[in-house]
N, C-alpha and C positions, 0 to 999 in steps of 0.2 A: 494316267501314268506318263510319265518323261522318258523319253528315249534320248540318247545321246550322239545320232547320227542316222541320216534318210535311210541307212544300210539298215538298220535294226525297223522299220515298216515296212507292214504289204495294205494297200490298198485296193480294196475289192468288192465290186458290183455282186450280188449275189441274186441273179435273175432265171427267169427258165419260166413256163406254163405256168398257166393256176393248177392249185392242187398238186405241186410237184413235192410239198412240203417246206418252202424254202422259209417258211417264217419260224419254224418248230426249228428246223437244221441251225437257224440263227438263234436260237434259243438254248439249243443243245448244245455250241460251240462256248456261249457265253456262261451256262453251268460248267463246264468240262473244265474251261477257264478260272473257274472264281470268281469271275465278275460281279454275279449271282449266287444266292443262297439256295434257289432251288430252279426247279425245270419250269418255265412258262409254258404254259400252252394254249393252241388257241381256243380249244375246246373251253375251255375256263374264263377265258378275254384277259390271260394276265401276263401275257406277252412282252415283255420290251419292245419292242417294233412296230406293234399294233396296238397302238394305245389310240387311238382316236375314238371316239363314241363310236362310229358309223361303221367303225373296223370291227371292233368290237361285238357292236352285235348284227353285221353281218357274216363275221367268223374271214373275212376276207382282207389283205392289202390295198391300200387306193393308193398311198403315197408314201415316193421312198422313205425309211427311216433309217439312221446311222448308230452304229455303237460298237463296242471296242472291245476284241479280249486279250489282256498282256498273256502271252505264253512264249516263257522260255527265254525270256530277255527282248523279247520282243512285241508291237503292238501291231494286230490284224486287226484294224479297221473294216467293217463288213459293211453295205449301204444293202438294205433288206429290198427290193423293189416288188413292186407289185406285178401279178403274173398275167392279167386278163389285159388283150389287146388296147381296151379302151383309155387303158392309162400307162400306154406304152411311152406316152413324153416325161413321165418320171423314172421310170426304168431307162432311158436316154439319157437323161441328166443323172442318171448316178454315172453311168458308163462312163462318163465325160471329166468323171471327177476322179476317176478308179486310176489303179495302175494296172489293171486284169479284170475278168469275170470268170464268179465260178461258176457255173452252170447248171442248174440243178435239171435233171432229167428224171424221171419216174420210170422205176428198173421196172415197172410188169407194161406199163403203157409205149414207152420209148419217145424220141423225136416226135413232138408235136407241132403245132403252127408257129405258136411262140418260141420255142424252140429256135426256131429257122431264122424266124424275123432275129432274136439275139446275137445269134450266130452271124448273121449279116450283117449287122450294126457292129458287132465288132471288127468282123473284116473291113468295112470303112471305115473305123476309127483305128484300125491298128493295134487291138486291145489283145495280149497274151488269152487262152479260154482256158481253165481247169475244169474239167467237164466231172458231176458229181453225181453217182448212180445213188436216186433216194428210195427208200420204202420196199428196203432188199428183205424184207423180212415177209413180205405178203406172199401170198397164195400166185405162183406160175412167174415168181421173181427169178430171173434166169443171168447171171452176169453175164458168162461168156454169150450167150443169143441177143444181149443188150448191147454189148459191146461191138459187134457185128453189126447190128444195127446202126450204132453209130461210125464208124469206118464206114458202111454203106451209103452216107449222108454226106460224112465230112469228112472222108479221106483217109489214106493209109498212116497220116500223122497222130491220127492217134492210134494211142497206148494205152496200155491200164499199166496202171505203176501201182498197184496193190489187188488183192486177190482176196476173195471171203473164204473165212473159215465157216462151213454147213450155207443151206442154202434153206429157202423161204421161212418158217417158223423155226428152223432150227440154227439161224444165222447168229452167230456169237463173236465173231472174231474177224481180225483184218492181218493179212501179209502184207511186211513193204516187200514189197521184189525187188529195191534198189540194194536196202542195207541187209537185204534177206534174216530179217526178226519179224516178230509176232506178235499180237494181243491179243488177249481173251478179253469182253467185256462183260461183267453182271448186267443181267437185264433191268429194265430200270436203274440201273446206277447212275454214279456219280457221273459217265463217260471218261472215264480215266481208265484206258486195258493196264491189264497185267501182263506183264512182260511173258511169253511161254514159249517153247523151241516149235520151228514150224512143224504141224503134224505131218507123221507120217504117210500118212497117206495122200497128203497136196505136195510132196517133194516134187515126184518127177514134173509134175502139174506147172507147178512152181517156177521150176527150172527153166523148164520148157518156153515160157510165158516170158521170163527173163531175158529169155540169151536171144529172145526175139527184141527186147528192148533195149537193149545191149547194144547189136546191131542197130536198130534203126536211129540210137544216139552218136554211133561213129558216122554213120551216112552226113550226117549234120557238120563237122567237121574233119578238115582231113587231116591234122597232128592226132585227131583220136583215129580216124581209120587207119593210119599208118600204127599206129599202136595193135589197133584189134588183127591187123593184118602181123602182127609179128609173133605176138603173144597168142592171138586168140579169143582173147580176152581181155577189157577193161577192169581194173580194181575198184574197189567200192567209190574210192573218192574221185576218180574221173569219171565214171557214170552218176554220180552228181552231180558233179560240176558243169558236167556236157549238157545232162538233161537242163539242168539250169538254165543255160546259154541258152539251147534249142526253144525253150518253152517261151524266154522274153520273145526270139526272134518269129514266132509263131509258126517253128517247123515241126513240133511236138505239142499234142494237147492230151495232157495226162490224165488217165479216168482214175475218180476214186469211187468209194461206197460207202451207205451208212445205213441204219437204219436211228433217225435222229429221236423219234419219237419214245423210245427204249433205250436210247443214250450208247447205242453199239455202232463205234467209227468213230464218235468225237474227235476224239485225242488223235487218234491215227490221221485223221483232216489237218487237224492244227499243224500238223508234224509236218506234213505232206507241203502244206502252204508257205511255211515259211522255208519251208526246204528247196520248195520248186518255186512260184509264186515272185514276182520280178521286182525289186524295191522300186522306190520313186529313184535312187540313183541308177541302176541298170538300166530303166527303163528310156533314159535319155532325156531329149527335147520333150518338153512339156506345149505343147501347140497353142500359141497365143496371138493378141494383135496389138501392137504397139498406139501410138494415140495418133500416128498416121494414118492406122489402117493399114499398114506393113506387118504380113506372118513375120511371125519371127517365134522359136523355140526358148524356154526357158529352162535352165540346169536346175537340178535338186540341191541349191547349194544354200547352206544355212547363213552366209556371208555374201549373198548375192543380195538385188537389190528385192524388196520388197513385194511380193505380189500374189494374188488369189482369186480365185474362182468361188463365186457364189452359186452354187447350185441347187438350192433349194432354200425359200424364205413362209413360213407358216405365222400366223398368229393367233398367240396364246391368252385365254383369256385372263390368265394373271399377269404375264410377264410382257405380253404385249409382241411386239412385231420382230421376229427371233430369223436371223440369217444364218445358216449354214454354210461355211464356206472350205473349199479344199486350198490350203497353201502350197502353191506352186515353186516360189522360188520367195530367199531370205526366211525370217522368223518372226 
């Protein structure tokens, strides 16, 4: 698909442990999408992203893959990387190529090795994190004890900016706490919720949960604190906006959840990504080196001069020696 300005993409590492789920989540994003007529999975080896022979029938990722799902006027760009430390240098070169990472975490296991090592490779590269609670649907899957966990690791900046409706096999549904609405998802579906008023019973939950992230987006800048201090309270569209700012600047790292495997969260992900999620123009200077050998930063500008990053080159045995490359600045 064609987009018609950097504003309208999110480019994004989608990294975290092995077994965290991330290849199915990339799969479930790209049904939920359209991109796909059905759910790949890796159980099956009919993945998008794990198409190599050696992936395939070891049911694992070796090597990043890339692929695209238009939603909403917009193109999210996802680089699938592999989760086991040993080919932690392609999970490096997606990051490199990203404008974020989402981070997939496993809601019953938590913060693993890999984990860490992500999470640090980002803070050296400067990389916004969406951190993503996967496999909320199993047996002792706890958000709020998940969530703590991660606060316990990585700081009071994060937040969870969505909330599950039921918990372990009875997990159906996703709260945004920004726009305060709801989805219901059919199990196995499309990944598309149904729009539903948030239940009763997660209100005060809800709330509560909120006006803590409310807070922690005025702290971030002070025309919104001077706001929350007059009012009380932010309206829907500056705790967007602010969350937004925060999240490029990396003083906010927003949690979602999903259970991708049953297609519950999709939709609510996609929302979330391009909502919060930092384009290539927000995100600034693009880090390059000129042919002196001089850093120098490149704009997301479609009328700038020419220039890209190759970040992954593979060869096919039909098509021969295929480069991958992320455009930095020009078209």
């Amino acid at each position: 698909m064609q987009v018609d300005s950097p504003e309208k993409i999110r480019n994004l590492a989608v990294a975290g442990h092995n077994d965290t789920g991330k290849t199915t989540l990339v799969s479930s994003l790209l049904y939920a999408g359209g991109a796909v007529n059905r759910l790949g999975k890796v159980g099956d080896g009919n993945t998008v992203t794990d198409f190599d022979p050696e992936e395939v029938e070891r049911g694992i990722s070796i090597g990043l893959a890339p692929c695209f799902v238009p939603w909403h006027g917009h193109k999210v760009n996802l680089l699938d990387c592999p989760g086991y430390g040993i080919f932690f240098t392609e999970t490096r070169s997606a990051m490199r190529a990203a404008d974020a990472v989402l981070l997939c975490v496993n809601g019953v296991a938590g913060v693993e090795v890999t984990t860490e090592k992500v999470w640090e490779t980002a803070q050296e590269m400067a990389l916004p994190v969406v951190l993503h609670l996967t496999k909320m649907d199993r047996e002792r899957a706890d958000f709020a004890g998940a969530v703590d966990g991660l606060v316990a690791a990585f700081g009071r900046g994060v937040a969870p900016v969505q909330w599950p409706i039921g918990a372990e096999g009875r997990f159906e549904g996703v709260v945004d706490l920004v726009h305060r609405r709801a989805w219901r998802f059919a199990k196995d579906g499309d990944g598309k919720g149904q729009p539903i008023e948030v239940p009763a019973e997660l209100a005060d939950a809800v709330e509560a949960v909120r006006a803590k992230l409310v807070e922690l987006v005025a702290e971030t800048d002070d025309l919104l604190m001077e706001r929350y201090f007059e009012a009380g309270e932010l309206s829907e569209e500056e705790l967007a906006a602010g969350l937004r700012k925060a999240v490029a600047r990396r003083l906010i790292f927003p949690v979602t959840l999903s259970t991708a495997l049953h297609g519950v969260g999709a939709s609510a992900l996609l929302d979330a990504l391009v909502d919060a999620a930092p384009s290539p123009a927000v995100r600034g200077g693009f880090p390059a080196t000129n042919l002196g050998g001089e850093a120098v930063e490149l704009s997301a500008d479609p009328a700038g001069p020419a220039a890209a990053l190759v970040f992954k080159t593979l060869q096919d045995p039909f098509s021969g020696k295929i480069s991958i490359l992320r455009v930095a600045s020009g078209t």
